[in-house]
C-alpha beads as a LAMMPS data file, in Angstrom:
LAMMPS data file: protein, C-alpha beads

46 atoms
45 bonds

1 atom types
1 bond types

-500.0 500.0 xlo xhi
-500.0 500.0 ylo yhi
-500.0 500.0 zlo zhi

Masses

1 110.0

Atoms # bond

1 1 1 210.907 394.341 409.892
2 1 1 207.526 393.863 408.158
3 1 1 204.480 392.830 409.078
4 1 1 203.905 389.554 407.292
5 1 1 200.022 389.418 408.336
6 1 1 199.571 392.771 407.211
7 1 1 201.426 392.482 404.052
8 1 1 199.649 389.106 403.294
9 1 1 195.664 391.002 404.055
10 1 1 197.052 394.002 402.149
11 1 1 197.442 391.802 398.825
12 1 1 194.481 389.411 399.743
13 1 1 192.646 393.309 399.402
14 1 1 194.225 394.735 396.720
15 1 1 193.561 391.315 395.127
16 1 1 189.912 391.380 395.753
17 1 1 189.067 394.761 394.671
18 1 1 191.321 394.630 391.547
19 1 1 191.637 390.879 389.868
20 1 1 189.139 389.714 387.637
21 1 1 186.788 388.183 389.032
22 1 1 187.761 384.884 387.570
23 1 1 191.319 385.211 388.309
24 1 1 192.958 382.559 389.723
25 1 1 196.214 383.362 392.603
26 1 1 198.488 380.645 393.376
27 1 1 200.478 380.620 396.132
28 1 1 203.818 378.689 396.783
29 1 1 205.401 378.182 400.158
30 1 1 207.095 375.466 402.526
31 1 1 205.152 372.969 404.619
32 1 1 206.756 374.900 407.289
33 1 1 204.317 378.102 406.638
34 1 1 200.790 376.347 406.021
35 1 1 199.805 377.391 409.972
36 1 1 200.245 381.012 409.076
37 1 1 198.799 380.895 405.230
38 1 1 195.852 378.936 406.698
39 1 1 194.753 382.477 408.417
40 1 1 193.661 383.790 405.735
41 1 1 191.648 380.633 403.802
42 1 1 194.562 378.858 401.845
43 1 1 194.713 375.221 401.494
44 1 1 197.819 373.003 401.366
45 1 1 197.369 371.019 398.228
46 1 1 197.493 367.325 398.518

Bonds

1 1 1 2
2 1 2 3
3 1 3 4
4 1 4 5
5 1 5 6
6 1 6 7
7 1 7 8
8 1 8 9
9 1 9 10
10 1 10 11
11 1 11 12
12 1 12 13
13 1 13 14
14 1 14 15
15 1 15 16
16 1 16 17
17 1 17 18
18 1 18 19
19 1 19 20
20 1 20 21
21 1 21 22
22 1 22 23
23 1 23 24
24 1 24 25
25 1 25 26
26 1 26 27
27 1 27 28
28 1 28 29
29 1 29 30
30 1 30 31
31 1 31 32
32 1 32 33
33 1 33 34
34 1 34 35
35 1 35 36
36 1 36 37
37 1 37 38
38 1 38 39
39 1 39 40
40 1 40 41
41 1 41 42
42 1 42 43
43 1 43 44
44 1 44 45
45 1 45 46
């Protein structure tokens, strides 16, 4: 089984040291998974 913090920080790095720096990463999940996306600084859009 994986690691979903870990896998989640390993793209948030990858992210950050390879994106362009105007690059913008969406992110689509269930209501049900906001608590654990919140860790890292998303927001649930309104």
């Amino acid at each position: 089984m994986y690691n979903n913090t870990a896998v989640v920080q390993g793209l948030i790095d990858w992210l950050k040291a390879n994106a362009h720096p105007k690059a913008i990463v969406g992110l689509l999940a269930g209501d049900y998974l906001a608590s654990f996306y919140t860790q890292f600084g998303f927001i649930q859009a309104s």
